[in-house]
C-alpha positions in Angstrom: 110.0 86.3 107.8 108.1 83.6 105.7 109.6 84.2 103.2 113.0 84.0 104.3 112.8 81.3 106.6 110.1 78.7 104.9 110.7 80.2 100.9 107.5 80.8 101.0 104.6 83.6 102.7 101.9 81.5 104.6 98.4 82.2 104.1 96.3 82.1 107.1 92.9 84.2 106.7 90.3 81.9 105.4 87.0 84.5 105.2 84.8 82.0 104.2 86.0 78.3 105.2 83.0 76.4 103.7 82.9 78.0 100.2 86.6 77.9 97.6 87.8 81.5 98.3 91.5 83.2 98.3 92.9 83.1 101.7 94.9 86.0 102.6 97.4 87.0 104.4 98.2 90.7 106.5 100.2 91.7 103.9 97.7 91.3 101.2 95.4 93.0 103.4 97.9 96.4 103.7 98.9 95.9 100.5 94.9 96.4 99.1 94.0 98.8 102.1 97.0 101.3 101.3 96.2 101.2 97.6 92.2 102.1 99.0 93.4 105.2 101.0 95.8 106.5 98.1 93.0 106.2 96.0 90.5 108.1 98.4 92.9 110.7 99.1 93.8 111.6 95.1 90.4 111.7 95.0 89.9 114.6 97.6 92.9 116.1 96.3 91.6 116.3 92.9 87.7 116.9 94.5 89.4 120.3 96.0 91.9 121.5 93.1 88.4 121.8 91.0 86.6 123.7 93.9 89.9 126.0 94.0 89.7 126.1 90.6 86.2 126.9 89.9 86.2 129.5 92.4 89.1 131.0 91.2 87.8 131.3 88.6 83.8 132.9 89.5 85.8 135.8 91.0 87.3 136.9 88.2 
């Protein structure tokens, strides 16, 4: 809605107002959390493809 409205997104989470850090906004926030979660789940995937693997492959 920024965007379309004001040409611009506005920032308006400040972590740490004293010190010179990035301020965010929600969508930076999704857009780092959903990139976490895909990473944590390729990561189980690929943790239980070797399991399947390796245990296919002790019962031969």
């Amino acid at each position: 809605m920024d965007r379309i409205f004001r040409g611009q997104v506005v920032d308006f989470i400040q972590i740490f107002p004293s010190i010179h850090f990035p301020v965010f906004n929600l969508a930076d926030i999704y857009i780092v959390l959903g990139w976490i979660i895909l990473a944590f789940m390729f990561a189980m995937y690929s943790y239980k493809e070797i399991l399947n693997r390796k245990r296919t492959r002790d019962n031969k």
